[in-house]
N, C-alpha and C positions, 0 to 999 in steps of 0.2 A: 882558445878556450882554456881557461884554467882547472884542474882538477882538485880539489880540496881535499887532503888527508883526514879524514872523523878517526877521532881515538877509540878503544874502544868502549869505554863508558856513551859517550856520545852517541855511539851505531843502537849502544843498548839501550838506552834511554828514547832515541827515533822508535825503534821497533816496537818497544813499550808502547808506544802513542798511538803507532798505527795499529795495535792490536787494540787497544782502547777504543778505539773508534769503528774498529768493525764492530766489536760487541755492542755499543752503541745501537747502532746504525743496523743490527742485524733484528727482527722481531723475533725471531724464533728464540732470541737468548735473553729476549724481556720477556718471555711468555714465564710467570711463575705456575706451576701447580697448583691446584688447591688442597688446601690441608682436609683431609677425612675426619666425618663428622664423630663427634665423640659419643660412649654411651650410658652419660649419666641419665639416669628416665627423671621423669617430674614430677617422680612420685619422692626422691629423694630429694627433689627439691621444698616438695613442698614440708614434709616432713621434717626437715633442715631447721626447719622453724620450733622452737622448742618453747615459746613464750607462752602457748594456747591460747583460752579463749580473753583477750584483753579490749583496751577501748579502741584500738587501731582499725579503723574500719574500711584501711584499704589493704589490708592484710589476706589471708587466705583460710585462714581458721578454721570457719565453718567447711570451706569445701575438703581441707582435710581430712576433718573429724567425718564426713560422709564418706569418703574415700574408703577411711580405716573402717566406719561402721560396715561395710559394702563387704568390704573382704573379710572382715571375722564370722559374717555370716553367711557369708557365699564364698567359699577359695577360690571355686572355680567363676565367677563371675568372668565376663569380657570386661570390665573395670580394672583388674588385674593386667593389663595389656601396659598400664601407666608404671607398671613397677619392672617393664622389661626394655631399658632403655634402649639395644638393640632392635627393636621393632619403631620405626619412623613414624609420627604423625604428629599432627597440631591440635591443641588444645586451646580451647575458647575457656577462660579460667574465670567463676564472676568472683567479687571480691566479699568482703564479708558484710559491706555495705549493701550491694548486689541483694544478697538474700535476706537482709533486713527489710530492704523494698517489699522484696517477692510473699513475705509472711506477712507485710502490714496489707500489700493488697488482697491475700485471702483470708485475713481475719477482717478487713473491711474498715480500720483504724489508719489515724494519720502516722499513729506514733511508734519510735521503730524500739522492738526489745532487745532487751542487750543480747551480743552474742551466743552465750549459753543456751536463754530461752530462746532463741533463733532457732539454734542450733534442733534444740527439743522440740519446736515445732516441726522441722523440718523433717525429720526422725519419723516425728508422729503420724505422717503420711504413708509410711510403710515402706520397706526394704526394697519392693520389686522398685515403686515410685521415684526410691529416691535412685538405686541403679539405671534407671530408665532414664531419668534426668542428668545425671552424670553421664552416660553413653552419648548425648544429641547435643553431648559439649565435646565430645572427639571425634578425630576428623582424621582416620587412620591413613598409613598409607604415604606419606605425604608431610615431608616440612617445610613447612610454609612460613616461610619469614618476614617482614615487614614489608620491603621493596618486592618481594612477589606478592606480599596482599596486595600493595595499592597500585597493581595491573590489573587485578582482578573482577574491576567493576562487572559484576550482575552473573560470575562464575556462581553453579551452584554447587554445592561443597555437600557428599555425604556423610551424614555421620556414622558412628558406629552404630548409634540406634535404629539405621535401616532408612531413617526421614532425611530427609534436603534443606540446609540453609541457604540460602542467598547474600553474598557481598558484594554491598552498596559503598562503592567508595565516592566521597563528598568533599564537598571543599571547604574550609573556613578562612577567613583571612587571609593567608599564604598561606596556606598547608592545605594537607587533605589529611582525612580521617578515614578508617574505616566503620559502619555499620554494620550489624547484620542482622536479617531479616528470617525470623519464628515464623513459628503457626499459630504464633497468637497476632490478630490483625485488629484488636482492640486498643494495646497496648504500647509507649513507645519501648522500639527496638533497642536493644544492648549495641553499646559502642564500646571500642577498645578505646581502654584508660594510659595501657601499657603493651609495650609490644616486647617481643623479643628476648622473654622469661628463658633462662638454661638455651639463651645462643649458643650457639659451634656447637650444638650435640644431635641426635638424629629427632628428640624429642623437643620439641618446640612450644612456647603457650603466649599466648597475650590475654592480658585481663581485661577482663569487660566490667560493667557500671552497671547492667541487669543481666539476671539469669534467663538464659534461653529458653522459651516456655513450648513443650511439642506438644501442646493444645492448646485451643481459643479459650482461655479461662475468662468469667465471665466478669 
């Protein structure tokens, strides 16, 4: 049997390999951590936005401008929950199209008004109202992100406003969507448009296409 002399670059360069190959080969040294959620809230998100009331109708505008109306007349509102990004939940966001729907179905017209006068209708229903309606779009507690919505078929989700949604997850083509399901049983249900608003933070949002209605409006 012959013995081979390795130099020692060579012995170093072996050892290199076979330490390469445990790390490989070992899972506990593929396990990465997960990075901690961040705490920007969605209320600087949404506010982020400086354009206001324009023709963008998948923007956020109006829920804004309810936002801020919510807190200069209420500080203490539970609405106020969105501006402490340290505190975790999901938010169902509609878009400013969303509540163009929601005011032509209660003024009983096809035709949607511009932002603004959206806006002032929506207003016009009263502070408790529109706080009411803002709360049974948050879903404290809890961030929920895409890939755990669409596990979630027929989970019911409470909101801040005390009522229970239901998530209908459905399929189109290859994909699936989410739904969710009000207390209004007249009307169709709000789907998300967009998922995954202010990812990596503790505060989470996906926009939906109708506003959440926590009554059977007629």
């Amino acid at each position: 049997m012959k013995f081979v002399r390795l130099g020692t670059r060579a012995v170093a360069v072996a050892a290199a390999a076979l330490l390469a190959a445990g790390a490989v080969a070992s899972p506990a040294a593929a396990t990465e951590t997960p990075k901690p959620k961040g705490n920007k809230s969605l209320a600087a998100v949404l506010t982020s936005d400086k354009s206001g009331f324009d023709r963008n109708s998948k923007d956020f505008d109006i829920v804004t401008a309810a936002l801020l109306a919510v807190l200069k007349a209420k500080p203490k509102s539970p609405v106020g929950v969105l501006t402490d990004g340290s505190k975790p939940l999901t938010a169902f966001v509609p878009t400013d199209a969303a509540f163009q729907r929601l005011v032509a179905d209660i003024q009983g017209t096809r035709t949607w008004s511009s932002e603004r006068r959206t806006f002032n209708a929506v207003a016009g229903l009263g502070i408790n109202t529109v706080e009411a309606v803002l709360l049974y779009h948050v879903v404290p507690g809890a961030t929920v992100d895409r890939a755990a919505a669409l596990k979630s078929d027929g989970a019911k989700l409470k909101t801040a406003a005390g009522a229970k949604i239901t998530v209908d997850v459905y399929r189109y083509w290859r994909s699936k969507g989410v739904r969710l399901i009000d207390a209004d049983r007249s009307d169709r249900d709000p789907r998300v448009v967009v998922f995954n608003v202010n990812k990596g933070n503790k505060q989470i949002a996906h926009a939906i296409d109708r506003v959440l209605r926590p009554s059977d409006l007629p």
